[in-house]
BAFI-3210 file (N, C-alpha, C; in Angstrom, 3 decimals, decimal comma, padded with zeros to 6 digits):
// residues 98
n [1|2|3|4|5|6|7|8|9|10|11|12|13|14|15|16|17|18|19|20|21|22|23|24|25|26|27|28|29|30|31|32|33|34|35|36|37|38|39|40|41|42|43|44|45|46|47|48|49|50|51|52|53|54|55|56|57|58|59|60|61|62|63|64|65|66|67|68|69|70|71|72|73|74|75|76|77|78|79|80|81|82|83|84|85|86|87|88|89|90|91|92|93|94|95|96|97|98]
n.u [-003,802|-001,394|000,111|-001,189|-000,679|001,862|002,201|001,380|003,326|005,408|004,310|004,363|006,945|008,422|007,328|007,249|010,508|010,545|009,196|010,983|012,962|010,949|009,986|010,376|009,112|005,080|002,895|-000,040|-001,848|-001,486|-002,361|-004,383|-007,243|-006,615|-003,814|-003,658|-004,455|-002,856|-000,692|001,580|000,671|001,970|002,403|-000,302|-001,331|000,133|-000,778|-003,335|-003,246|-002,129|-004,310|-006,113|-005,195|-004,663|-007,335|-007,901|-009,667|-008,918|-010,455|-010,585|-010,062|-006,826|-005,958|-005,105|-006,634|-006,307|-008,319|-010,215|-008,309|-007,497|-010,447|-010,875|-009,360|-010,797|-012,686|-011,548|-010,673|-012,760|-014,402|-012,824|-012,364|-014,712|-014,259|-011,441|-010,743|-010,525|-009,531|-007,668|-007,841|-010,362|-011,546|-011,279|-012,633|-014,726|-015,119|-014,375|-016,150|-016,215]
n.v [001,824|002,267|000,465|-002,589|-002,690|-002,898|-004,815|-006,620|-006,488|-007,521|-010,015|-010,368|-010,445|-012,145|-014,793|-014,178|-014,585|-017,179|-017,803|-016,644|-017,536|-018,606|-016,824|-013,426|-011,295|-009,851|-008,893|-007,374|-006,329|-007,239|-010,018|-012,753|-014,886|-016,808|-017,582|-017,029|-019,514|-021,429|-020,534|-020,923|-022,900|-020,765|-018,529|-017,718|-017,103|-014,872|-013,271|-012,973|-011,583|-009,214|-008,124|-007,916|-005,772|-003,900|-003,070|-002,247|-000,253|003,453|003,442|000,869|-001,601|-002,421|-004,766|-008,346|-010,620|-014,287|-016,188|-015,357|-014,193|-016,941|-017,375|-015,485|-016,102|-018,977|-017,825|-016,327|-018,452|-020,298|-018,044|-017,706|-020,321|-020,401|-018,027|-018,139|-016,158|-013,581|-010,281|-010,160|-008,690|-007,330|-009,307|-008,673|-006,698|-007,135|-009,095|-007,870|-006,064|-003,291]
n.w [026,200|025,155|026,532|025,990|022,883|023,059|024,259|022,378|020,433|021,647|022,057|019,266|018,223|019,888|018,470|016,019|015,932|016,286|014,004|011,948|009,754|008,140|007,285|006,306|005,977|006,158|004,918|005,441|003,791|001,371|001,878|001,550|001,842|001,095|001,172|004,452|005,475|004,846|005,995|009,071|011,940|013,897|013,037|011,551|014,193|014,939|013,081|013,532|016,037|015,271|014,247|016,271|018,005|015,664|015,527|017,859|020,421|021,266|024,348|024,699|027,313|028,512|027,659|026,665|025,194|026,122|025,327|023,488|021,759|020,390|019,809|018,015|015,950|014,790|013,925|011,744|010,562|010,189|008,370|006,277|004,734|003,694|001,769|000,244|-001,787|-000,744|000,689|003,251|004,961|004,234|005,245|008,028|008,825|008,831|010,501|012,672|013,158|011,763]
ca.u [-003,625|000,137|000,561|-001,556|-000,069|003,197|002,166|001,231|004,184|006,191|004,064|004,694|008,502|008,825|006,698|008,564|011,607|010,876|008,855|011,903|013,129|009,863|009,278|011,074|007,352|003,861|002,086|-001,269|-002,346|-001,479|-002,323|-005,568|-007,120|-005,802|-002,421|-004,050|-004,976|-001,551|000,915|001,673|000,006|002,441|002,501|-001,651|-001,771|000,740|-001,865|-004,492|-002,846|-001,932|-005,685|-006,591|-004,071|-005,072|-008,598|-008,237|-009,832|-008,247|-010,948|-010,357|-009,146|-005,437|-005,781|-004,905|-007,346|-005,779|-009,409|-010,455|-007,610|-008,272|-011,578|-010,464|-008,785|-011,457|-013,582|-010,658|-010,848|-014,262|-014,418|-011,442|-012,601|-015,857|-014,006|-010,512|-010,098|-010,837|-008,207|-007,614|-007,681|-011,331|-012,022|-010,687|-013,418|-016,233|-015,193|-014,428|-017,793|-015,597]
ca.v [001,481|001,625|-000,914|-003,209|-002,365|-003,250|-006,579|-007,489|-006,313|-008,435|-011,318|-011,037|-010,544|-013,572|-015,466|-013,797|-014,993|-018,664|-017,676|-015,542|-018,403|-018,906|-015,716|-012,046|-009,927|-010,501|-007,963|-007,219|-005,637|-007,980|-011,279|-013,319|-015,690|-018,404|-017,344|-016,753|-021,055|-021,877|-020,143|-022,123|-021,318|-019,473|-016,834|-017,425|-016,261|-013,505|-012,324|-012,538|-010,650|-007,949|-007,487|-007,219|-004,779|-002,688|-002,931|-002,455|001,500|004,264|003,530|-000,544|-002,048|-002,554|-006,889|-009,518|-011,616|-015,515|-016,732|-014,257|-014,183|-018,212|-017,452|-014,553|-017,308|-019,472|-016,906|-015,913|-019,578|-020,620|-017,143|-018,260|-021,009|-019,785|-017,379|-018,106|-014,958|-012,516|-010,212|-010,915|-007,281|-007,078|-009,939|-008,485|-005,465|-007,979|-009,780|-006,640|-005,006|-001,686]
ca.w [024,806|024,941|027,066|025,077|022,334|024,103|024,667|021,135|019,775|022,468|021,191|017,710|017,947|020,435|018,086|014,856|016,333|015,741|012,344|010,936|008,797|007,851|006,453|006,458|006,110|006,747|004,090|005,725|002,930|000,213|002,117|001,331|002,984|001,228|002,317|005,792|005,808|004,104|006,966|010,192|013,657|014,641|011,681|011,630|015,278|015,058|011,706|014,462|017,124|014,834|013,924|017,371|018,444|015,159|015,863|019,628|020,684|022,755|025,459|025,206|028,358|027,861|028,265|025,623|025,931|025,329|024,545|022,555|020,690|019,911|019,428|016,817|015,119|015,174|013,082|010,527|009,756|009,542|007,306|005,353|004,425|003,088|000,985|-000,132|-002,514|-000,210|001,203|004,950|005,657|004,261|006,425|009,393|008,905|008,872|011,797|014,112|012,946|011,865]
c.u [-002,154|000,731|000,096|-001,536|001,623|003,353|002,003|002,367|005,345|005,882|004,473|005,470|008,618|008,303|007,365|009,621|012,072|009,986|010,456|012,475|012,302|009,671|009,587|009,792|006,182|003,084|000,417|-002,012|-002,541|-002,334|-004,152|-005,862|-006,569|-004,647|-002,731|-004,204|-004,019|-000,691|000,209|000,625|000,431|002,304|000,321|-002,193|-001,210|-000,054|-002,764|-004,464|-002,862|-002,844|-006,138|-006,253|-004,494|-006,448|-008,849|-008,729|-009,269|-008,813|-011,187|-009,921|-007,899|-005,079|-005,463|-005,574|-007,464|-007,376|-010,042|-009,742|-007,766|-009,943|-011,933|-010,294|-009,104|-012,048|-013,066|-010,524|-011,930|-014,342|-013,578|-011,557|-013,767|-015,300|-012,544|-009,537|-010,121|-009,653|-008,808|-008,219|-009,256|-012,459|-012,128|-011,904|-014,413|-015,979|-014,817|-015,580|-017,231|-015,495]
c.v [001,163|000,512|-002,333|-003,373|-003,000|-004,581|-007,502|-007,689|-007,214|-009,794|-011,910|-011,129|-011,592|-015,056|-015,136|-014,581|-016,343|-018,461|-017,240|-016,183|-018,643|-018,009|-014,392|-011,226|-010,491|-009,230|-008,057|-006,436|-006,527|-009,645|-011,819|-014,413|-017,208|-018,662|-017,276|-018,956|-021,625|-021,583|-021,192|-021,417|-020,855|-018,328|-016,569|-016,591|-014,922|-012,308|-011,881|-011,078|-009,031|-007,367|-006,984|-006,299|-003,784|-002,540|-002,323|-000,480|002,016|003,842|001,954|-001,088|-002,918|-004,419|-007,195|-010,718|-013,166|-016,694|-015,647|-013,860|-015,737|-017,818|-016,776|-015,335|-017,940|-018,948|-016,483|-017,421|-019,948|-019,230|-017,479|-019,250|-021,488|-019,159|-016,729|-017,167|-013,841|-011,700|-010,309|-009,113|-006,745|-008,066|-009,530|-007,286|-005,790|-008,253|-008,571|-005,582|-003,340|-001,327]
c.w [024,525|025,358|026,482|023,643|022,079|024,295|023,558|020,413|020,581|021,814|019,930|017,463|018,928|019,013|016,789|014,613|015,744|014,540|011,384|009,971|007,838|006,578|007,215|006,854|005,874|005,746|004,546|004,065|001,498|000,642|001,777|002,141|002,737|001,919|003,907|006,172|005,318|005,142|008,377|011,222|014,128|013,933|011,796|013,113|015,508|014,376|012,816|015,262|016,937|015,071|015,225|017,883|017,364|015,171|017,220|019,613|021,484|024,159|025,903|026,268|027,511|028,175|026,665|026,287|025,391|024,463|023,603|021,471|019,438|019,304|018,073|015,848|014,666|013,956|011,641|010,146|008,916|008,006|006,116|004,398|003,397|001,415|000,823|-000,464|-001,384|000,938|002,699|005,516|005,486|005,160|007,420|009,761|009,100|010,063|013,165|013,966|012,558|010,121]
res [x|x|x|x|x|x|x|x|x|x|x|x|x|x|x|x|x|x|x|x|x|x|x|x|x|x|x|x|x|x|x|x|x|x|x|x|x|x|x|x|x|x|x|x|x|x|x|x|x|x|x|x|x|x|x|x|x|x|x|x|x|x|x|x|x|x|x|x|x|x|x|x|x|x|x|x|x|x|x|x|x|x|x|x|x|x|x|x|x|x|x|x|x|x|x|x|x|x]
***
């Protein structure tokens, strides 16, 4: 778990890095999905990543899995798209079945 863990957080600060102009904070909590279909693909995949990483279980194998993460992505769109208002974070509960 730590190590996967480890790896997201590598991702999202490489990927940060060239957002940081972009945008200082990423409010999971506040964000919707319009805002989720409004930010770039780099900030939309970093949103992803997060989710997976806070979704991921103690007994998960510790991978990042690059299709799966696309495919994540994939799903927070199509959903998104459906339903604009809706916060991302109550999305994120639908689409990881939790």
């Amino acid at each position: 778990m730590k190590l996967l863990m480890t790896m997201i957080v590598a991702v999202c600060l490489t990927a940060l890095h060239d957002a940081d102009a972009k945008a200082q904070k990423l409010d999971f909590s506040e964000m919707t999905c319009a805002t989720f279909m409004q930010s770039d693909k780099d900030t939309s995949k970093i949103v992803v990543t997060w989710f997976m990483g806070f979704y991921t279980l103690a007994n998960d194998p510790q991978v990042l899995d690059m299709s799966a993460l696309n495919d994540l992505q994939t799903k927070f769109t199509t959903f998104c798209k459906l339903e604009p208002t809706f916060h991302l974070s109550t999305a994120a509960e639908g689409i990881f079945g939790r």
